[in-house]
C-alpha positions as MATLAB code, in Angstrom:
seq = 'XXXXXXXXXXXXXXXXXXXXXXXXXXXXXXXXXXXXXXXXXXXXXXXXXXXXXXXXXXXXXXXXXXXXXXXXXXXXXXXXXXXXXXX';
ca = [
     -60.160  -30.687  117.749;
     -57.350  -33.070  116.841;
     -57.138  -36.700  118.366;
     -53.961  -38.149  118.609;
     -53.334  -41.158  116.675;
     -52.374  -44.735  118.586;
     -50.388  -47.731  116.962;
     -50.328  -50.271  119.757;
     -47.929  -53.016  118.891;
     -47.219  -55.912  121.436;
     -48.135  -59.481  122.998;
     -51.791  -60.670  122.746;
     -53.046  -63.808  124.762;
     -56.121  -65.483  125.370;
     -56.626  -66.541  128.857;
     -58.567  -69.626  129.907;
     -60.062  -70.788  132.997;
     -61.851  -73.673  133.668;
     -63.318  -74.225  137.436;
     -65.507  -76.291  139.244;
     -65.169  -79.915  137.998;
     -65.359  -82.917  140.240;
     -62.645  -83.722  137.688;
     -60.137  -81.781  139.238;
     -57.224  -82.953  141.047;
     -56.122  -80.690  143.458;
     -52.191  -79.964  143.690;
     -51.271  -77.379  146.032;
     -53.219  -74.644  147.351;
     -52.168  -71.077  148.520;
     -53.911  -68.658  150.093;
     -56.050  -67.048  147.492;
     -56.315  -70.039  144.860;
     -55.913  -73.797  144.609;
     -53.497  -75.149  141.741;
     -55.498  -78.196  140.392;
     -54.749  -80.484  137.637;
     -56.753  -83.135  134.940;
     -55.481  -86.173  133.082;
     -54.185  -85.062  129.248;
     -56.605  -86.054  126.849;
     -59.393  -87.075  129.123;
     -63.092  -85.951  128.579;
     -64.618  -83.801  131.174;
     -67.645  -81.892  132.012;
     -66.682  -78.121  133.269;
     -69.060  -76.405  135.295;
     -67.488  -72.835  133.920;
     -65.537  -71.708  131.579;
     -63.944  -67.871  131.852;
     -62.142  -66.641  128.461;
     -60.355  -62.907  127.706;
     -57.817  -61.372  126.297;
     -54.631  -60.006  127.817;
     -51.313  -59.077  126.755;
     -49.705  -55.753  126.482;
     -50.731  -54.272  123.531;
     -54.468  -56.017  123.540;
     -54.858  -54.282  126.903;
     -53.319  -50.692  125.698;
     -55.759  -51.252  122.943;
     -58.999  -52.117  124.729;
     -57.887  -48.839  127.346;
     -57.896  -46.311  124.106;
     -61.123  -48.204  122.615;
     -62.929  -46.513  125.353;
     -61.262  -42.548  124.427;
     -62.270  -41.189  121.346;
     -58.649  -41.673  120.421;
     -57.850  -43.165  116.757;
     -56.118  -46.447  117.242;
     -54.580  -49.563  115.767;
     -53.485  -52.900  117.046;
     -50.568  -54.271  114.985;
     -49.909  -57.731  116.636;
     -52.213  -59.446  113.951;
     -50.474  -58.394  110.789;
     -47.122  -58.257  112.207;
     -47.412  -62.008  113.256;
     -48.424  -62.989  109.688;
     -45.285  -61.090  108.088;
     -43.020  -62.965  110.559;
     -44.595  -66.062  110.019;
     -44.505  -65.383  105.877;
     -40.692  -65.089  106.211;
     -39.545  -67.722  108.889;
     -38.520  -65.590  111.364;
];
């Protein structure tokens, strides 16, 4: 049988969260998170620290890395060529 073959081109991000630092000043809160802020440049211990990746095409890509499904993610080398020619 015949896969189907996947480009996925598109936005990629890397997501950080940092929670549970006496540190923290708190902002504002809503009701399912608080919006809390630190001074620029200061040194503080973080209790946790949450990365991943996001982004269209990062999470088209990481659906069709569970299939069987032959697939590429462009955003890498397509960034470097736009870079490589001041675009």
């Amino acid at each position: 049988m015949n896969l189907p073959k996947i480009l996925s081109i598109g936005a990629a991000t890397q997501d950080v969260f940092l929670s549970n630092s006496p540190e923290f000043r708190l902002i504002s809160t809503a009701e399912n998170q608080d919006v809390v802020e630190f001074q620029l440049g200061s040194k503080i211990d973080i209790q946790n620290i949450d990365i991943s990746s996001g982004g269209g095409a990062t999470n088209a890509a990481t659906t069709f890395c569970e299939t069987r499904f032959d697939f590429k993610f462009l955003w890498v080398w397509l960034e470097r060529i736009l870079r490589a020619n001041k675009f």
